[in-house]
N, C-alpha and C positions, 0 to 999 in steps of 0.2 A: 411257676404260676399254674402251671396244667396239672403238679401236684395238689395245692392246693386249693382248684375249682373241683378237682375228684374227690377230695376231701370234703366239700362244702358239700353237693350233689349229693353223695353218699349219707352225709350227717340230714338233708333234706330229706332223703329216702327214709330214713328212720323215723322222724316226724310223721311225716305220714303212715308208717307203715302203724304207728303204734297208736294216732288217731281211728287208723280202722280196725285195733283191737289184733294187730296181725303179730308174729315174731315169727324169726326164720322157720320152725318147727311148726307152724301153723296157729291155729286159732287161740286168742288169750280164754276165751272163754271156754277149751277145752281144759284148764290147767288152774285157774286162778279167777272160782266163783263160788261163792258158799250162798247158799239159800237161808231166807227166812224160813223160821218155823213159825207156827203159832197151834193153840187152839183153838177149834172151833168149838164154842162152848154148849152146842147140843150135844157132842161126846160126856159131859159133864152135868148133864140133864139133872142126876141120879141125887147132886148136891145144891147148894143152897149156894146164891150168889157169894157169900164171903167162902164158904167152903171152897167153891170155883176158886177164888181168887186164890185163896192159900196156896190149895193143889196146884195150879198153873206155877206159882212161885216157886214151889217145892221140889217140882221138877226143871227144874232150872232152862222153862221156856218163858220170853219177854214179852211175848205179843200176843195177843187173845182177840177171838173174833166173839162179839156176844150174839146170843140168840134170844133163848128163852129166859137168860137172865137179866135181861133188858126189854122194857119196856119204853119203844121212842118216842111215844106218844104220853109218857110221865110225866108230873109236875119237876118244874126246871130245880127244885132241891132237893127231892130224890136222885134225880140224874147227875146233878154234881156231889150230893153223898157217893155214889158209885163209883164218882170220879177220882173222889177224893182217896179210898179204900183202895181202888187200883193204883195210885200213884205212890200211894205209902207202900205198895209192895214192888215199886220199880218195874211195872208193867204198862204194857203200851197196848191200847185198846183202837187198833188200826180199822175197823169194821161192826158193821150190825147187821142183820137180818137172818133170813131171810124176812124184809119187813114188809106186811102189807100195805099196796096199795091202790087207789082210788081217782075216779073219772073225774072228783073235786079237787082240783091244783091245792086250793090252800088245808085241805087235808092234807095231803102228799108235804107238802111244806113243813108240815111238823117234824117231818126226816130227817129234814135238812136242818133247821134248828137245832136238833136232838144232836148232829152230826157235828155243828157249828160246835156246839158245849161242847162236846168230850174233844174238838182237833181232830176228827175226824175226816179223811178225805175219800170215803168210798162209802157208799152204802148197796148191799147184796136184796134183789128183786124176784119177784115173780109173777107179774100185773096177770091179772085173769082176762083183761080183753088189752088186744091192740091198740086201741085207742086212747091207752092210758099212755104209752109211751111220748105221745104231744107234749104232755104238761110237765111229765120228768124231766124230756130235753132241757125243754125252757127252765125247767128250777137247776139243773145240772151247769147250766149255763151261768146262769144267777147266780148260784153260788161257789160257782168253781170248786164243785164234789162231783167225782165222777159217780157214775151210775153202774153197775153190773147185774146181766141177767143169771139168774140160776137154771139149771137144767134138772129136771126128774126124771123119771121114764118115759123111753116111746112113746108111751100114751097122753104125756103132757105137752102143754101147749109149745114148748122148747125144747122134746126130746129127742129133736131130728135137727142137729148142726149147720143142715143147709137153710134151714126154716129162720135160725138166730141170724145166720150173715143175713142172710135178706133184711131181714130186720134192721140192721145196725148198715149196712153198706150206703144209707145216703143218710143217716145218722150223723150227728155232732161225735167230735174224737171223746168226749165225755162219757157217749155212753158205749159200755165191752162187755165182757162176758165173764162169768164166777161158774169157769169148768168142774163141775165137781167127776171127779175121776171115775166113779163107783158107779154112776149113772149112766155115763154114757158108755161103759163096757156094758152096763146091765140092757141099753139102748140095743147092742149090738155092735158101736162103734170102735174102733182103737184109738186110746187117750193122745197117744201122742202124733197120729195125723193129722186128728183134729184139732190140737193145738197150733199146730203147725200150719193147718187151712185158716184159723182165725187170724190169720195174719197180725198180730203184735194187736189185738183186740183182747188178748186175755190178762186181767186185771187182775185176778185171783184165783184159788185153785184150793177145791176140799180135796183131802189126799184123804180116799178113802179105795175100798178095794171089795169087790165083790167076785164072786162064782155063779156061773148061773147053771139050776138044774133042773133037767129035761121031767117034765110031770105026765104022767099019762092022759090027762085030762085036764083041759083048761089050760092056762098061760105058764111060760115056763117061770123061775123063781128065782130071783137075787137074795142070794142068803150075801151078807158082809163077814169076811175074813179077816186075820191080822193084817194087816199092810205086809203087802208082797208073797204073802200067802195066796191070791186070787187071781181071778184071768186078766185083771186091768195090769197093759202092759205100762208102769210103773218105771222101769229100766227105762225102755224108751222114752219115756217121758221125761225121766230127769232126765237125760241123754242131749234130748231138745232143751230145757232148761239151761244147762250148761254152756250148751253152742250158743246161745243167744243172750246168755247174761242175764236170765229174765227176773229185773228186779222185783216182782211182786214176791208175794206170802203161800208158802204153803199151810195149808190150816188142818191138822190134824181132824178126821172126822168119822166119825162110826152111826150107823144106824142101829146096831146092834141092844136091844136092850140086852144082853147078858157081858154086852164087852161095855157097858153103861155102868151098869151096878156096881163096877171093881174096874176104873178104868185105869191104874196106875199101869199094870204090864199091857193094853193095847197102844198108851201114850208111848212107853219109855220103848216097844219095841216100833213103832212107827218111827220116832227120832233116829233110834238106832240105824234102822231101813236105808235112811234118808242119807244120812252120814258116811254109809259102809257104803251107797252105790258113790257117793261124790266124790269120796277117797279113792277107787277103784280107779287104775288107769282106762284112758277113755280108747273106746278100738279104733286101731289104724283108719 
């Protein structure tokens, strides 16, 4: 009998161990997590909504964030014409924005509508005053779509990390954060501490990459690089990805108009990027 309560104990222990994601060797999440890709479809500026669409298909990525190729405030048959384009090419349109919005809730509503039609569950922000984030909540709420903040530079109203937690810390879990990578190194920040300080607040993730350089005069300069060509540390970043399973979207993204105009090798070498650090055994 005392063999087989060590037996039962033992098969318990594994239960649990593999509820918290554990195995003797340590974390599942260092071993056994593949990331979303998508595009962010301002990397794709350069094309026309069906062009985008092609291209995204072509390059054998499933999931696309729209930007400039969406309008969410369009009539409801052009938005399922879109819909419809994307679905014939086995594409999944998980996001939109960066969408404006506004101190008039039922303006802001058109987002969530927009968001409703395409199955959508996140829509990416950048409210110009604080007080607009009231009426997001309440529509976030409403219609059970999360909400996420975008970040730009230092100089914008989100470019300091500690300025968004304030924001979101007595927040509904609806509304997070759409870390885009490029900005906050070009902030001065490192990606993946600050991922790390949003405490599971980050909803989505532009995978972009910048350098910044020193100008004699005036502000220093974020030029965009290939993905992992730049200072944004990236490594680290999937590194935390990883450990935490974190199921959002990476979304391919460039400021770059010269990596715009011809953007097949900054897609196909960002995918690569992505892939070659996942596959990479993770350090002791």
């Amino acid at each position: 009998m005392n063999v087989i309560h060590r037996l039962l104990n033992f098969s318990r222990a594994l239960g649990v161990a593999a509820l918290l994601g554990l195995t003797a060797t340590g974390p599942l999440a260092a071993t056994n997590w593949e990331p979303r890709i998508a595009i962010q479809s301002w990397t794709l500026r350069s094309l026309t909504f069906d062009q985008a669409v092609e291209f995204t298909a072509q390059h054998g990525i499933h999931e696309i964030h729209l930007s400039v190729h969406l309008n969410p405030k369009a009539s409801r048959e052009e938005i399922l014409r879109k819909k419809a384009a994307l679905e014939a090419k086995g594409l999944h349109v998980y996001s939109f924005g960066v969408a404006d919005t506004s101190l008039d809730k039922e303006e802001n509503r058109k987002l969530f509508e927009c968001a409703r039609l395409l199955n959508i569950r996140l829509i990416i922000v950048e409210p110009k005053d604080f007080k607009i984030w009231d009426n997001l909540e309440e529509l976030a709420r409403e219609y059970d779509i999360r909400v996420a903040v975008h970040n730009h530079g230092i100089k914008s109203l989100y470019g300091n990390p500690a300025v968004v937690r304030n924001i979101l810390k007595n927040r509904d879990p609806h509304l997070g954060v759409c870390l885009d990578a490029g900005w906050v190194t070009a902030a001065g920040f490192d990606v993946a501490k600050v991922f790390s300080e949003y405490e599971g607040r980050v909803f989505d993730i532009h995978l972009k990459d910048k350098r910044i350089e020193k100008v004699k005069e005036g502000d220093d300069v974020a030029i965009d690089t290939m993905i992992g060509e730049g200072q944004a540390n990236l490594k680290g970043l999937l590194a935390k990805l990883r450990e935490t399973r974190w199921p959002g979207v990476l979304s391919i993204e460039t400021d770059s108009p010269e990596f715009a105009r011809n953007p097949g090798p900054f897609v196909d070498g960002a995918v690569a990027f992505v892939r070659g650090q996942v596959a990479a055994k993770p350090a002791p």
